[in-house]
C-alpha positions as CSV (number, residue, x, y, z in Angstrom):
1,X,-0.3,52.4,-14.9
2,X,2.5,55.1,-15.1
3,X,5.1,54.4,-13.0
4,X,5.7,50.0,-11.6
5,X,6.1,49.8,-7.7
6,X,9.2,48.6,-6.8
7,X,7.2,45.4,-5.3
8,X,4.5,43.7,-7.0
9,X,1.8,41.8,-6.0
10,X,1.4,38.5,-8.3
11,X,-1.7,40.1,-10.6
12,X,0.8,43.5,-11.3
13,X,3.9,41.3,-11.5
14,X,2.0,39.6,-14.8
15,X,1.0,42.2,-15.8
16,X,4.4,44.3,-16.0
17,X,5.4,40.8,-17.5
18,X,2.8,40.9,-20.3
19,X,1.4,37.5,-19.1
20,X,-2.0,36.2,-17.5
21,X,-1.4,35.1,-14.0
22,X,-1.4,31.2,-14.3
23,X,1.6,31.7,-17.1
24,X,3.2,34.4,-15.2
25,X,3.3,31.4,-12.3
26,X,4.1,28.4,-14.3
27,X,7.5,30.7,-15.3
28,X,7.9,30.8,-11.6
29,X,7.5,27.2,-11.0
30,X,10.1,26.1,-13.9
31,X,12.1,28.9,-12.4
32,X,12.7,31.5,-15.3
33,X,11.4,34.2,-13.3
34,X,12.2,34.8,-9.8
35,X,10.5,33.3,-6.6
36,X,8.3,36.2,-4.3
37,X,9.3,37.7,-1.4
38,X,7.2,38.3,1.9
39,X,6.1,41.9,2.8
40,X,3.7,42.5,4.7
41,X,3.1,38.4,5.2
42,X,1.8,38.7,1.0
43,X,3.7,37.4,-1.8
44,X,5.5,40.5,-3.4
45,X,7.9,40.7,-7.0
46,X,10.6,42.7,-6.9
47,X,10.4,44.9,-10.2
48,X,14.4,45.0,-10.2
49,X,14.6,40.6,-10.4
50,X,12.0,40.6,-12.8
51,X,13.8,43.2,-15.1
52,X,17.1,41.0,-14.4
53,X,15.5,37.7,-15.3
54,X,13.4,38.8,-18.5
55,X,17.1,40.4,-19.6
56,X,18.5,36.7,-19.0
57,X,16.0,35.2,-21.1
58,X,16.1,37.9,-23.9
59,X,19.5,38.0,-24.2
60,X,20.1,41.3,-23.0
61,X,21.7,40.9,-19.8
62,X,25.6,40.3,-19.5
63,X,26.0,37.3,-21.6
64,X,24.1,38.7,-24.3
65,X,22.9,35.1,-25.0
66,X,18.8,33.8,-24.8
67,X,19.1,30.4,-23.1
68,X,17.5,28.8,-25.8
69,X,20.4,29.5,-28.3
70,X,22.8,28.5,-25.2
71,X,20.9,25.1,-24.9
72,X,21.1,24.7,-28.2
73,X,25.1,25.6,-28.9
74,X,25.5,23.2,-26.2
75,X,23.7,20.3,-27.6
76,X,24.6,21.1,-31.2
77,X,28.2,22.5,-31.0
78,X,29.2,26.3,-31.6
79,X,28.4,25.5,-35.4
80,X,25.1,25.5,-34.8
81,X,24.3,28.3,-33.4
């Protein structure tokens, strides 16, 4: 695939996530990655959250920090991390 859609269907919103489906869904059920949308009464991804929330997680959006070294400077103190 060239060029994502804008909205994904569950199996293309795994895919552009590098994950099967039933891992690409357990992310959405502990809430990492974003919760669908309706269009056209089907469950739909938009490419934009997905970018947004995989940024969060990597550290590359605005606080420039993974949550699992947050987590951890939180439990541990900022000498920890």
């Amino acid at each position: 695939m060239t060029a994502w859609p804008r909205a994904m269907k569950r199996a293309n919103a795994a895919a552009y996530c590098d994950l099967s489906e039933s891992a690409f869904e357990r992310e959405v059920l502990e809430g990492r990655l974003p919760q669908p949308v309706k269009l056209g009464n089907r469950d739909h991804w938009c490419k934009n959250a997905l970018d947004a929330a995989l940024d969060h997680i990597t550290g590359q959006g605005q606080d420039n920090e993974p949550d699992y070294r947050r987590r951890h400077r939180e439990k541990y103190g900022q000498e920890a991390a």
